[in-house]
C-alpha positions as CSV (number, residue, x, y, z in Angstrom):
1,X,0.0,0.0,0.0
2,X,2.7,2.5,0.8
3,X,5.1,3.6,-1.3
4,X,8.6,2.4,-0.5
5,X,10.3,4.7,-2.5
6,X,8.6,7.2,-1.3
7,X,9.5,7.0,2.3
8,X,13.3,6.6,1.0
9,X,12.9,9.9,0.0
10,X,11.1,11.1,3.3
11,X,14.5,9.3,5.3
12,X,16.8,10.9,3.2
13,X,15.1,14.4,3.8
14,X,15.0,14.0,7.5
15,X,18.7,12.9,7.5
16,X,19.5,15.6,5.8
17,X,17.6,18.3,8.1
18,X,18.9,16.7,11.0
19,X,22.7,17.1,9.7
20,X,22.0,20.7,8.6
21,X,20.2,21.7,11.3
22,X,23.5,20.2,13.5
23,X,25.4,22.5,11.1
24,X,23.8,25.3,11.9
25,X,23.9,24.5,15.6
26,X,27.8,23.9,15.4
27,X,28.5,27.2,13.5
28,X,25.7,29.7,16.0
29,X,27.9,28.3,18.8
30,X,31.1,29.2,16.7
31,X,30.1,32.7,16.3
32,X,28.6,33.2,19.5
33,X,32.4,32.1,21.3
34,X,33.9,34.1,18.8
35,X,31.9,37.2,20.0
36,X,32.6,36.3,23.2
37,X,36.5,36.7,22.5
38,X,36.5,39.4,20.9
39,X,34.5,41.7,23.8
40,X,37.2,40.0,26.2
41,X,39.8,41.3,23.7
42,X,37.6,45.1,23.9
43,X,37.8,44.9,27.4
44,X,41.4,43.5,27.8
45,X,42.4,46.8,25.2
46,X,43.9,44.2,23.2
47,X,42.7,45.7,19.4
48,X,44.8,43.7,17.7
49,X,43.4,40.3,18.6
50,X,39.8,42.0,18.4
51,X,40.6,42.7,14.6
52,X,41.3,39.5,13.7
53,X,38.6,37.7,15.3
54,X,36.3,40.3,13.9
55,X,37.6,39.4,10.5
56,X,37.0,35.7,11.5
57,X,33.5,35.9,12.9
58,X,32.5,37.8,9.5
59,X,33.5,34.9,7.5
60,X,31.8,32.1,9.7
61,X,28.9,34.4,9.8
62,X,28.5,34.8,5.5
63,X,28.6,30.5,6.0
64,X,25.7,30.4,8.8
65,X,22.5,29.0,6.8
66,X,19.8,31.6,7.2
67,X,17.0,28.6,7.8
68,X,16.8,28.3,11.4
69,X,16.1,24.2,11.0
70,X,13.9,24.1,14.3
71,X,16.5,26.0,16.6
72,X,16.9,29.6,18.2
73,X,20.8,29.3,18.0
74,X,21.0,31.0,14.5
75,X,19.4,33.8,16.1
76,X,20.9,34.1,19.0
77,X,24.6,33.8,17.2
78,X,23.5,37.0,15.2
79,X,22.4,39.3,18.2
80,X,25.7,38.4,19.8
81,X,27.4,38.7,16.5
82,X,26.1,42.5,16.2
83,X,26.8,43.0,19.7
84,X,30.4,42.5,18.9
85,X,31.0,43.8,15.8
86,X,29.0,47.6,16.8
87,X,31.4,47.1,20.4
88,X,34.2,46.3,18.3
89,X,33.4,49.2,15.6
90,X,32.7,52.2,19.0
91,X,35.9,51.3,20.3
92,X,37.8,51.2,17.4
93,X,36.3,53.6,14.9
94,X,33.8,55.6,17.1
95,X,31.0,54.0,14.7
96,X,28.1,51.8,14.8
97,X,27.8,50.1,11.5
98,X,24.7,49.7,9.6
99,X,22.5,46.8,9.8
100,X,23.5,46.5,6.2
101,X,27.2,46.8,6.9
102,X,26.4,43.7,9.3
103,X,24.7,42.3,6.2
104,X,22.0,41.0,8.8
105,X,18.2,41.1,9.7
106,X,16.2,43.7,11.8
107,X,15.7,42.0,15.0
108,X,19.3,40.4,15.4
109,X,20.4,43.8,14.3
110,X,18.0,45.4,17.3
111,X,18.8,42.8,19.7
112,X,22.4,43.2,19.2
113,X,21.9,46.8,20.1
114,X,20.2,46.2,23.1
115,X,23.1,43.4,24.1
116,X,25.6,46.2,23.2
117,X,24.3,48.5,25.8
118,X,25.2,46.6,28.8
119,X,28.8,46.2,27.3
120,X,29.0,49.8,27.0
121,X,28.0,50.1,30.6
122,X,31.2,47.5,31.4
123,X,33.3,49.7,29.5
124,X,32.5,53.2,31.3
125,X,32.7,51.5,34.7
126,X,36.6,51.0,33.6
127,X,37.2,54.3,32.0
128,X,35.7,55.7,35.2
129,X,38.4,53.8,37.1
130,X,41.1,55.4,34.5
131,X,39.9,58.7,35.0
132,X,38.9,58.6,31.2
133,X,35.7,61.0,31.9
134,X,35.6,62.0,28.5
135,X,35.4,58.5,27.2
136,X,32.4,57.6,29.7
137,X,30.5,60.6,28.2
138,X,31.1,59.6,24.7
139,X,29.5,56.0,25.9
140,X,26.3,57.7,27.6
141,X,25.6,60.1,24.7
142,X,25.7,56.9,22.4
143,X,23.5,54.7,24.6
144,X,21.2,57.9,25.0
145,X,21.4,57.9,21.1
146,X,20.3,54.1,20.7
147,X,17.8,54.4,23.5
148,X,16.3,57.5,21.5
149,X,15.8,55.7,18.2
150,X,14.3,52.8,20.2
151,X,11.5,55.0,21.5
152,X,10.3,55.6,18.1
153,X,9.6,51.8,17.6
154,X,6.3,50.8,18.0
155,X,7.5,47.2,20.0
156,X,5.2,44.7,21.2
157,X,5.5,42.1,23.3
158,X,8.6,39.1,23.1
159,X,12.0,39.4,23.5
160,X,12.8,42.9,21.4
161,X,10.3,44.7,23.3
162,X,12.2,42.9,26.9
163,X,15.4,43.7,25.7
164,X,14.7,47.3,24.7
165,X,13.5,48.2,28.6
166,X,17.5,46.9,29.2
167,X,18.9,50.1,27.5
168,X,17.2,52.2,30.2
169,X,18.6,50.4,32.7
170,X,21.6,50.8,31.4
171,X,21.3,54.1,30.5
172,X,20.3,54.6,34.1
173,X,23.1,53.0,34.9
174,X,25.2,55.5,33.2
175,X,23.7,58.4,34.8
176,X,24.5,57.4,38.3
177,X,27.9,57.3,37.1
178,X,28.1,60.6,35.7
179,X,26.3,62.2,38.3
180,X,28.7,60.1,40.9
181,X,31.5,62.0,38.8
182,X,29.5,65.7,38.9
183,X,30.2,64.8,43.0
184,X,33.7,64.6,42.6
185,X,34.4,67.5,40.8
């Protein structure tokens, strides 16, 4: 009654899901380590190795299949992906780049932002330490920047809208700091 070539073609299907979608596992968790080096590199001032993962994490990023096969990993590798490469790009160039530079979609590009903020909130904490005022007010104008554009979004509910209440936070955050500087002067 049923065809047997026909459910060799439904095995071979499913084998091959499974081993893409194992792919596509393999290479979110690639990026998302790789992200995670190069912020340690940000925060460790240690460019040089930032630049070169950068340059890696692009590559393995172009190779990451854009069908999710049944998994959240693909889009949580992107967030963490832009959250890098904007961290990266601040400290580097004083730039964000584009979510077209990124080459990326909307909400990894948004969610990387939010991601991004609490970084920037790391970073200011240690230029407060160094006395690098200047630097800390650069970081609270941008995150007072993001967190502007943000309140123009019409978000609803999920994990963009949750993430998006982080950047006040941080940008909270921020303003204890400078107004725990204002004290000091």
């Amino acid at each position: 009654m049923l065809d047997d070539k026909d459910f060799e073609g439904i095995r071979k299907d499913l084998k091959r899901f499974e081993e893409e979608r194992e792919l596509t596992i393999q290479k979110s968790r690639r990026i998302i380590q790789l992200s995670k080096q190069i912020i340690y590199s940000i925060h460790r001032n240690d460019l040089k190795s930032a630049e070169k993962l950068a340059e890696e994490i692009k590559k393995e990023t172009k190779s990451l299949p854009s069908c999710p096969y049944d998994t959240d990993m693909h889009k949580t590798a992107i967030q963490e992906y832009v959250e890098a490469l904007c961290y990266f790009e601040f400290v580097k160039n004083n730039k964000i780049p584009t979510r077209k530079e990124l080459n990326t979609d909307t909400e990894g590009y948004l969610l990387g932002l939010c991601d991004l903020t609490g970084e920037l909130v790391r970073k200011a904490v240690y230029e407060t330490i160094k006395k690098n005022f200047d630097e800390v007010k650069k970081i609270k104008a941008l995150v007072e920047e993001i967190y502007g554009e943000f309140l123009k979004f019409d978000l609803r509910g999920g994990e963009l809208r949750k993430k998006s209440d982080s950047i006040k936070w941080n940008l909270t955050k921020l303003e204890d700091i400078e107004y725990g500087l204002s004290l000091r002067k």
